[in-house]
Residue, then its C-alpha position, 0 to 999 in steps of 0.5 A: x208316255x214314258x216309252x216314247x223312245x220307238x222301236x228304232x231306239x232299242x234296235x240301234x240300241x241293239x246294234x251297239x249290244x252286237x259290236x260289243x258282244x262279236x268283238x268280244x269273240x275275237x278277245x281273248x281278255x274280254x269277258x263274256x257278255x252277260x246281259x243286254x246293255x240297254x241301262x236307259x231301256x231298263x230305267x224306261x221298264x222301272x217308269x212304266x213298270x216301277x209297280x214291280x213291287x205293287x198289285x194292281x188296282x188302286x192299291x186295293x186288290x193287285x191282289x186280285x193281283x199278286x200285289x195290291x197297289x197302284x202302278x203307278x209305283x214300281x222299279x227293277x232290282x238290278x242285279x249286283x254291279x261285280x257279277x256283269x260288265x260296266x257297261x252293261x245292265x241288270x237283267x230285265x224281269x220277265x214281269x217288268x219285261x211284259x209291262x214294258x212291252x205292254x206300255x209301247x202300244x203294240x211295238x214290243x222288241x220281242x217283235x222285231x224280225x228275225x231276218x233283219x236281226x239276222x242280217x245285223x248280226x252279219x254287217x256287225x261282225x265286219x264292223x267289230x273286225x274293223x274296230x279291233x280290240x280294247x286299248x292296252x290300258x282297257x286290257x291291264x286294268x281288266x287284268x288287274x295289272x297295277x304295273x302294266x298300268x303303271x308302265x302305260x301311264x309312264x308311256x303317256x298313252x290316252x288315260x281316257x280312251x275308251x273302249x268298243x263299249x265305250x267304258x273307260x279304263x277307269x269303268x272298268x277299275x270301279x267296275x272290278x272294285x281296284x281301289x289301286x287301279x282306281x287312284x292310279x287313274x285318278x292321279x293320272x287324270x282320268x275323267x271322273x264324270x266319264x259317261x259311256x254312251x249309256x250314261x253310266x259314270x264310275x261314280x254310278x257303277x260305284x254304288x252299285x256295288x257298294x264299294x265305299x273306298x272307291x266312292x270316298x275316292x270319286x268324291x274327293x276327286x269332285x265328283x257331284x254326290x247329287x249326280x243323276x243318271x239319264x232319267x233321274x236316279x241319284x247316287x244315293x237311290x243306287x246305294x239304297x236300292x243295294x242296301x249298302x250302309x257304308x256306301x250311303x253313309x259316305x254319300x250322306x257325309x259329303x252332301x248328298x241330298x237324302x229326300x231328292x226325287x226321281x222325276x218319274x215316280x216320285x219316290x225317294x232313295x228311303x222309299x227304294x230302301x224299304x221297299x227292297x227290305x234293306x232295314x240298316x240302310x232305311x234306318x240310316x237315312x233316317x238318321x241323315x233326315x229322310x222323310x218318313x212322312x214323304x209320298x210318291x206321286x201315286x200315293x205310298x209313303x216308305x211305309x207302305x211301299x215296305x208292306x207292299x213288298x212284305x219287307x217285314x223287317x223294313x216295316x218294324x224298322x219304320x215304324x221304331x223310327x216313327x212311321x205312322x202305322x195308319x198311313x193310308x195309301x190314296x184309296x184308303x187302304x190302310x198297312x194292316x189292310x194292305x198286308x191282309x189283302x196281299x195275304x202277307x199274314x206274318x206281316x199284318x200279325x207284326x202289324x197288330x202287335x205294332x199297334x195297327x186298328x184292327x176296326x180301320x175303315x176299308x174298301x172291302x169292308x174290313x180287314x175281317x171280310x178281306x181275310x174271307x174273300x181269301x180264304x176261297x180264291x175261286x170265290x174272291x168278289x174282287x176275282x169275280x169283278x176281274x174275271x178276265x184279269x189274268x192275275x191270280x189271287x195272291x197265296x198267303x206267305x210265311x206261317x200265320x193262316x188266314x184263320x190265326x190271323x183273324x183270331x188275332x184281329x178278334x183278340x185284339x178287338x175287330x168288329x165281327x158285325x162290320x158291314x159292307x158300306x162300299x158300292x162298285x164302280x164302273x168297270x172298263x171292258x173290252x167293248x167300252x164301260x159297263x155301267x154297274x147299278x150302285x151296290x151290285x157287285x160286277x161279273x154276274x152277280x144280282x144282289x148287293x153285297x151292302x150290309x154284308x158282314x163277314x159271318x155272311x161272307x163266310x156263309x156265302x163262301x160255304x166256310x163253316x170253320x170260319x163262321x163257327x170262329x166268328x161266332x164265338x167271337x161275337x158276331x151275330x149270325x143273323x144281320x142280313x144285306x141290306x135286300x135281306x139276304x140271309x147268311x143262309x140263303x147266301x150259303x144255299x148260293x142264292x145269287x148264283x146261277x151256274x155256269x154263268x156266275x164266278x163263284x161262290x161254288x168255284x172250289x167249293x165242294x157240296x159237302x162243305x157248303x152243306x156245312x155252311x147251309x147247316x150251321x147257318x140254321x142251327x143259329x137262329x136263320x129263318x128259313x123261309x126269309x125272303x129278299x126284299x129290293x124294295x118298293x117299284x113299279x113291275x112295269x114295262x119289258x127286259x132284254x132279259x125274260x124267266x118263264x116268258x115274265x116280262x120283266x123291267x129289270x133295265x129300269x130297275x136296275x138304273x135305280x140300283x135296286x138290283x136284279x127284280x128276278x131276285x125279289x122275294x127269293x127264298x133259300x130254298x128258290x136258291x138251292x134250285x138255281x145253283x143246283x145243290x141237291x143235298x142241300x135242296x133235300x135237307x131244307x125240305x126235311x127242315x120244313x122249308x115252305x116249298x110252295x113260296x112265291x118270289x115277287x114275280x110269282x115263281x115257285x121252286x118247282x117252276x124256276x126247276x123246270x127251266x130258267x133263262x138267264x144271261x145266256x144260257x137256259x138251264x133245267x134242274x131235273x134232280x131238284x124237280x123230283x126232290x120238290x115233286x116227291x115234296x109237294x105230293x106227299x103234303x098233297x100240294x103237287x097238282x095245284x103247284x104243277x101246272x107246267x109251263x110255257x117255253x122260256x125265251 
């Protein structure tokens, strides 16, 4: 694991943080402290949390979280080298903060006792007093004074004395950006490879600020251009990481290797240009051989880390370079995907215009379907299988909608007919691995989404506009799932069970998926459609029951047929379950068949007098009176209402 360093490292680490900052109060010239020194605690975050710049899981949905990649690829921005002390580091996000806290197995450093803390603060200040302040040398370069330096070094005092912090003068030279001060010291000798004890080198704080003079002058002196910090991060990488041109070009010219690796994540000083958006500095190392081609260890090229940052400037740069626009990350995923699943719409736009297939194979189906799931957070299939992921869906970004950005696609040829082809994988829980069945999507949901277009995911999701906007583009409103799930019975919430279903009426009002219900009907969907699962044996019993049926739906579901209780549904079975009467009343007005049997013998009007599911049991006595009113007035209601026992 790499936050093997235990607690113990970050509190001495912290102790050492204590003397500098109390001897700092007793020194009038030291400046304020500005952020914990904890360089390689830092790094530790950027290992374990270098995802920083990607969603969550497999480079598919971070989405369903903010971003969507692997974690196994992410790093810290730090913050710019002039605006805190030499010694001490970029400020720790709180993100990338939690992610280290999470990583350290139960020991995060917010834990550590108040008291003990408390009573180090008070043995570190008798320590600080003792040490006593900076070296005169420390004090004149802080200050800028050449002459004073001058008069020092004349007095032959330690060039290399360092200080409480254990920067040396010359840190602090580099640190301030004195070019002067910094071949004063040099021609005096000063140790040019001096490291504090956290491994910060001049030529490290150089680059950091981007100071090209200043790393000229290091070189010349024999610094190593290929030098490394503690975990692994070269020269080059800092100087990419800051976007500084004139930095890296010095860097290049004196040898320094513009496709080495950092050891833990793999990437490269290209990968860490684009994927902070630093366009010049990407185009740069191009230009010196970096590696378009290169991958991480998860997986990203520099393209795709770009696209997973919504650098859109650093991907037009890329691609004019020669990157492949059809880079795929290791599940697939394409750039164009990629953009459209973070909602990084502005971007995948530039991507169309670029070139990218808009028919390219994706997880989630295609890129059309991703922009639907979108569309309604509360109902993403991806938030529904991640219920209790803390992450929210992402929010688009820029100018470009959902609906402009699919428009596009269309214009530039997508399949609007696309299909659903994928199946769910199991899923690890708080209680162990739930086993979901092939093709059944996760969090309560019990019919396959295989077959699924995005006119039907639309419909599911109660989009009229963007049903109406694929259906002007081609898309045929009556492609059904592979159990015969029809747009409209997924508009009237077949599938859905209130109060134990995530989506598809999360957010949605009534009205708008009424709409749905409506257009879904004007365009041909057969009313009375029913589900078909398949062809097997309605043997043997269930953990779960409907109106004391005994039911298989263990076995059945081990063959991946789905859920049996769902077997010869209708729109109107669904209107009841989901408890939309508007939509009841308006399918009954349209003459829906309101004495329709599913496979297991259930009526409307039986499932609306109470059903058990899961765990909860639910009655729907609106949509009993509307069925009721029905049925009498075709002189059906006696033989349709024959009570019932009492369910599980």
């Amino acid at each position: 694991m790499v936050f093997e360093r235990s607690w113990w490292t970050t509190f001495s680490q912290t102790s050492a943080f204590l003397l500098t900052s109390v001897s700092a109060a007793g020194s009038k010239t030291r400046p304020a402290v500005r952020s914990l020194p904890l360089w390689h605690v830092t790094q530790y975050c950027r290992t374990v949390a270098d995802a920083a710049w990607f969603p969550s899981r497999d480079a598919v949905i971070s989405c369903v979280r903010p971003r969507v990649g692997n974690t196994k690829d992410a790093k810290i921005n730090p913050a710019p080298a002039k605006n805190r002390r030499p010694d001490s580091l970029p400020r720790i996000s709180n993100d990338s903060m939690i992610c280290c806290m999470q990583e350290s197995k139960g020991e995060p450093m917010h834990r550590l006792n108040i008291q003990i803390l408390a009573g180090l603060i008070v043995v570190v200040s008798g320590i600080a007093q003792a040490a006593g302040g900076d070296s005169q040398l420390i004090d004149a370069v802080k200050k800028g004074d050449a002459t004073a330096v001058r008069s020092l070094l004349a007095a032959k005092v330690d060039i290399n004395a360092p200080g409480a912090d254990s920067s040396t003068p010359l840190h602090w030279a580099v640190h301030t950006g004195s070019l002067e001060l910094t071949n004063l010291l040099i021609a005096g000798g000063a140790n040019v490879n001096a490291a504090t004890r956290y491994k910060i080198t001049p030529l490290a704080l150089a680059c950091e600020n981007g100071d090209a003079a200043i790393i000229e002058r290091l070189l010349q002196a024999g610094v190593d251009p290929n030098s490394t910090s503690e975990e692994g991060q070269t020269a080059l990488m800092t100087a990419a990481l800051n976007g500084k041109v004139d930095a890296i070009k010095v860097l290049l010219t004196h040898g320094a290797k513009v496709n080495a690796t950092e050891p833990y994540k793999g990437q490269t000083a290209l990968m860490w240009a684009a994927g902070e958006g630093n366009a010049a500095a990407a185009a740069l190392l191009v230009e010196f051989g970096a590696d378009l081609k290169a991958r991480s260890k998860a997986g990203y090229t520099a393209l795709l880390l770009a696209v997973l940052n919504n650098q859109i400037e650093a991907v037009k740069t890329l691609l004019k370079l020669g990157a492949n626009i059809e880079d795929k990350a290791p599940d697939g995923t394409t750039a164009l995907n990629m953009a459209a699943v973070n909602a990084y719409y502005d971007l995948a736009s530039v991507l169309l215009d670029s070139g990218a297939n808009p028919n390219a194979p994706d997880p989630r189906g295609s890129t059309l379907h991703t922009l639907v799931w979108l569309r309604k957070p509360g109902t993403s299939w991806e938030a529904a299988a991640l219920a209790s992921d803390p992450e929210p869906v992402p929010r688009p970004t820029g100018k470009v909608g959902a609906v402009e950005l699919a428009k596009k696609l269309l214009d530039h040829g997508a399949n609007p007919n696309a299909r659903v082809t994928w199946k769910e994988m199991p899923m690890t829980k708080g209680l162990g691995t739930t086993r979901n069945p092939p093709n059944i999507n996760l969090g309560r949901h019990y019919l396959s989404f295989v077959g699924a277009t995005p006119f039907y995911a639309a419909a599911r999701n109660g989009d009229a506009e963007f049903m109406r906007l694929l259906a002007q583009h081609g898309a045929d409103p009556n492609i059904n799932t592979e159990v015969g799930v029809t747009p409209l019975m997924a508009a009237a919430c077949l599938d859905y069970y209130e109060g134990e279903t995530p989506g598809p009426l999360t957010g949605v009002p009534e009205a708008q998926r009424l709409e749905a219900v409506k257009l879904a009907l004007e365009l041909g969907n057969d009313i009375n459609a029913r589900t078909h699962l398949g062809d097997y044996p309605m043997i043997g019993s269930s953990a779960f029951t409907l109106l004391d049926y005994p039911v298989n739906m263990d076995d059945l579901l081990d063959l991946g047929v789905g859920d049996p209780r769902w077997d010869g549904m209708t729109a109107l079975h669904g209107a009841v379950i989901c408890n939309q009467p508007s939509i009841l009343q308006y399918l009954v007005d349209r003459g829906a068949q309101l004495d329709v049997k599913n496979r297991l013998g259930w009526t409307p009007l039986m499932m609306s007098k109470g059903i058990f599911m899961a765990n909860s049991k639910k009655e729907f006595p609106a949509a009993a009176e509307i069925l009721k009113k029905a049925l009498a007035a075709k002189g059906l209601l006696a033989e349709n209402d024959l009570g019932r026992t009492s369910g599980r």
